[in-house]
VMD Tcl script that draws the C-alpha trace (Angstrom):
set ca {
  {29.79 11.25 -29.54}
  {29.82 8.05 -27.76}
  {32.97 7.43 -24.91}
  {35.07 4.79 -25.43}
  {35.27 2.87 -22.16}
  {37.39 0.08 -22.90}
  {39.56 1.54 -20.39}
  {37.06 3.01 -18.19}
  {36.03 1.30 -14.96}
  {32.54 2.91 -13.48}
  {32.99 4.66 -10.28}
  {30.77 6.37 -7.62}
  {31.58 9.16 -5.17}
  {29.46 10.36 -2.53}
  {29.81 14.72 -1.10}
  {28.25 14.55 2.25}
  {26.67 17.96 2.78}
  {27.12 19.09 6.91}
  {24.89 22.12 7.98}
  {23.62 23.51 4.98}
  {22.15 26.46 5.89}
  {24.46 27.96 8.19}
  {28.39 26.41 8.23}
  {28.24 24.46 5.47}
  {30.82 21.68 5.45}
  {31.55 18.89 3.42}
  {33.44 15.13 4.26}
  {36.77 14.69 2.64}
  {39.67 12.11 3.53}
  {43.76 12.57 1.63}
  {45.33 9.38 -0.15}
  {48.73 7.81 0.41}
  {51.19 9.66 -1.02}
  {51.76 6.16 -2.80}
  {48.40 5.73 -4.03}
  {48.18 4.98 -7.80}
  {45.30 7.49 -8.26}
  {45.49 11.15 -7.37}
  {48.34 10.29 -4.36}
  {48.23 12.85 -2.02}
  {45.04 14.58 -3.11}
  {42.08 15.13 -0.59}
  {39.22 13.93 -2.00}
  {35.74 12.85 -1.51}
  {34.69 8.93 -0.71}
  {34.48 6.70 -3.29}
  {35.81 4.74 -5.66}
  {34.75 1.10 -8.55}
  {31.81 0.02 -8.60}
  {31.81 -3.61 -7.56}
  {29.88 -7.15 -9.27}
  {28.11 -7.32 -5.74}
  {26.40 -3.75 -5.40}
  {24.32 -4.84 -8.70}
  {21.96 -6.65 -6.19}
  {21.54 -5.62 -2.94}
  {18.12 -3.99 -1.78}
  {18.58 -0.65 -2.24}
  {16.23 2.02 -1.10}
  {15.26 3.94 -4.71}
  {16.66 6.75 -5.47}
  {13.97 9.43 -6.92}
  {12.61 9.21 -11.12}
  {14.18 12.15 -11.93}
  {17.99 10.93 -11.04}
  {17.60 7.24 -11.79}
  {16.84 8.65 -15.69}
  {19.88 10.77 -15.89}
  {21.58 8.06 -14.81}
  {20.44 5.97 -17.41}
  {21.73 8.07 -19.64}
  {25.07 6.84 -21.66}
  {25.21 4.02 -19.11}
  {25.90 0.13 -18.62}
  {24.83 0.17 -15.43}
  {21.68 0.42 -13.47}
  {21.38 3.34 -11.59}
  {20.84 1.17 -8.05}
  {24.19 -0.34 -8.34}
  {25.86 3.01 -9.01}
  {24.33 4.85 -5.25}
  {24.67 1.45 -3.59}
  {28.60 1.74 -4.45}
  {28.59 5.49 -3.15}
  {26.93 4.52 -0.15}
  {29.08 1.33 0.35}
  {32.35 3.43 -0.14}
  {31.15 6.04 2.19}
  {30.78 3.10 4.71}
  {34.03 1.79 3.93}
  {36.04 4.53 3.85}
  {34.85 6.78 6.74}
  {32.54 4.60 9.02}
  {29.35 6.70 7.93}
  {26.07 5.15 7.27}
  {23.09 6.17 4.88}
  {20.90 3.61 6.24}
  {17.23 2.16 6.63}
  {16.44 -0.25 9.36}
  {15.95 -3.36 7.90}
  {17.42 -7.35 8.48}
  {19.25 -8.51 5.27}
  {20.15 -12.25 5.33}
  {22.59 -13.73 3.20}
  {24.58 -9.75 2.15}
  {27.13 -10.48 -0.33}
  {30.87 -10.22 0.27}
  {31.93 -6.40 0.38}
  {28.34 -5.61 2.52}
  {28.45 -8.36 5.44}
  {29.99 -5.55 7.44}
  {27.03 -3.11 6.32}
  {24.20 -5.43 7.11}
  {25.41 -6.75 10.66}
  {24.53 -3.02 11.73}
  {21.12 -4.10 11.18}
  {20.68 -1.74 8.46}
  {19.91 -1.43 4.50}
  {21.68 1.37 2.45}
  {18.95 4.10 1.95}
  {19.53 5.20 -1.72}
  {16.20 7.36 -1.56}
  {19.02 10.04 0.80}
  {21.20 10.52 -2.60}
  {20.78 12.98 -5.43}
  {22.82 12.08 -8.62}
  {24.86 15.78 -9.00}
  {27.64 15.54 -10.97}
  {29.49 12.84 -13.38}
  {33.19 12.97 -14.91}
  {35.82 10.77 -16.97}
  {39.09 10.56 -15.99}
  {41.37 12.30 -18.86}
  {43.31 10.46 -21.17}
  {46.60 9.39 -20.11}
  {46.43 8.92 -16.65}
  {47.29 5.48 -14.63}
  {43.24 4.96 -14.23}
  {40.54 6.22 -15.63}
  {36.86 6.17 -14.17}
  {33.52 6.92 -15.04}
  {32.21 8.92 -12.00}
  {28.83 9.67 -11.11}
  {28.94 12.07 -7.54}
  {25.75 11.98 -5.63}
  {24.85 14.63 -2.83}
  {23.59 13.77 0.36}
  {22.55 15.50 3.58}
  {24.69 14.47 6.80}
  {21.60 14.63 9.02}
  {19.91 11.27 7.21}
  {23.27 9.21 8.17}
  {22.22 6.57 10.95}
  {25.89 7.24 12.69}
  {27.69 9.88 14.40}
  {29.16 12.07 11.60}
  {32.06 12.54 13.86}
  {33.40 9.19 14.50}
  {35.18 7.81 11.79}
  {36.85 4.76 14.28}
  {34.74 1.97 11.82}
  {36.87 3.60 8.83}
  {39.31 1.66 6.73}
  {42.94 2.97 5.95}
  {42.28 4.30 2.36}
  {41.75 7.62 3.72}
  {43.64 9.65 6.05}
  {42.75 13.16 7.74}
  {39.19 12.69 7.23}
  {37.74 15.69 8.45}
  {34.83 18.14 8.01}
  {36.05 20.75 5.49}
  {34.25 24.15 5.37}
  {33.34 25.41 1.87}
  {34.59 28.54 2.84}
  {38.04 26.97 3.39}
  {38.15 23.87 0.81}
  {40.53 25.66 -1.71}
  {42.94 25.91 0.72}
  {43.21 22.29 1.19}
  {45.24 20.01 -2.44}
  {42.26 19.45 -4.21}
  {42.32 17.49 -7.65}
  {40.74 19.79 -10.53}
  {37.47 17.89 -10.71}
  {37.03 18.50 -6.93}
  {37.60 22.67 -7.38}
  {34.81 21.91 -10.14}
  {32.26 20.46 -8.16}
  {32.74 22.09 -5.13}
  {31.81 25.15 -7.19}
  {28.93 23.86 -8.35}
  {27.97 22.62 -5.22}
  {28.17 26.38 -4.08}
  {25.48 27.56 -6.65}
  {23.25 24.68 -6.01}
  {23.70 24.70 -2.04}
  {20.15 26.59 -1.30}
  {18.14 24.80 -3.40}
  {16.02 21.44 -2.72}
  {15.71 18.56 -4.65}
  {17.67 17.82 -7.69}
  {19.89 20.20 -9.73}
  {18.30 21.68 -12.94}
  {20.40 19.64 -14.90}
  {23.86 17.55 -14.17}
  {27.14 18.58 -15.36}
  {28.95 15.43 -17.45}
  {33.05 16.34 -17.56}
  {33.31 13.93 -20.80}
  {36.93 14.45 -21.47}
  {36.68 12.95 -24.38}
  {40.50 12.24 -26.41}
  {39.44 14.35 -29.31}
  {37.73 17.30 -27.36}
  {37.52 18.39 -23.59}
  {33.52 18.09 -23.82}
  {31.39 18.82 -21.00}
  {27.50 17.75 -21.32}
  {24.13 18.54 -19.22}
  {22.35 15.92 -18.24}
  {18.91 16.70 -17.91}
  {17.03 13.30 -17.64}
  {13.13 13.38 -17.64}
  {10.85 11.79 -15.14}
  {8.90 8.86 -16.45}
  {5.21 10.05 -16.82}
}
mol new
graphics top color blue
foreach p $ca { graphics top sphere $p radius 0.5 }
foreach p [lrange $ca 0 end-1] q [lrange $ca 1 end] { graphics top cylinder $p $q radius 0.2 }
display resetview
């Protein structure tokens, strides 16, 4: 069954994953209380994918995730991670970078590329992807990619390059996440985030939160490399 997305607008969110192995933490923000969308909710970075992320020169992302991406899409899977990364950036000041000049960066990645830096989509794994439910104020397509805070090109703790979309942005420990107001998609993928947190490389499959109109359906996305 095919999604109607007349009223969808594609969206990308980025986890960042702090210290794995030992205190694993991950980097959330809280909207405005007046925000349109989920006011008041801490959530992870993100947000619409914009005209301009179609084309800048983004590091690939590995065969295995660009294909689920594919999957059920309009989009190309570079212009999906290069709005993750360009949120993050926005949003908290953090940088999945390469070094690399980029002359001529369109509006919404000036900013980006006077750092002297290209976004490194090759440091995101495509992990989760949800619809907003029906009825609510906006709805999204959302693809969440994982990344590991030790390939940012920043300090993870200075957010002082952030923009105001996000308040309280803070490390949250897994252990203590549920304690913070977390929208139900969040709970979701935090919990699979805690199954999948030893593991390398891509998840088996990806979980797709359809919330279709007609029934609640939730997909795997399995994807298969090109040969």
């Amino acid at each position: 069954m095919s999604i109607d997305k007349t009223q969808l607008r594609d969206a990308a969110t980025l986890i960042l994953l702090r210290d794995a192995q030992n205190d694993p933490a991950v980097l959330m923000g809280q909207r405005g209380a007046c925000a349109a969308f989920m006011p008041g909710k801490f959530v992870f970075p993100g947000g619409a994918v914009d005209q301009n992320d179609t084309s800048v020169p983004l590091t690939p992302l590995n065969d295995l995730c660009q294909a689920r991406l594919t999957e059920e899409s309009r989009l190309p899977p570079h212009a999906l991670a290069a709005a993750a990364i360009r949120e993050l950036w926005e949003e908290t000041g953090q940088m999945l970078g390469q070094p690399g000049d980029w002359p001529g960066a369109p509006q919404g990645w000036r900013g980006f590329a006077r750092t002297g830096y290209r976004p490194n989509g090759a440091a995101l794994t495509f992990f989760f992807r949800a619809v907003t439910p029906v009825g609510r104020p906006r709805r999204f397509d959302a693809r969440f990619f994982l990344a590991d805070a030790a390939d940012l090109v920043t300090d993870p703790d200075d957010f002082t390059r952030a923009e105001d979309e996000l308040a309280h942005l803070q490390w949250v420990p897994l252990a203590n996440a549920r304690d913070f107001d977390l929208p139900f998609i969040t709970q979701v993928v935090l919990a699979e985030l805690a199954q999948h947190i030893n593991r390398s490389g891509p998840p088996p499959s990806v979980p797709f939160f359809r919330n279709d109109d007609e029934a609640q359906l939730v997909a795997r996305l399995g994807g298969q490399s090109p040969i």
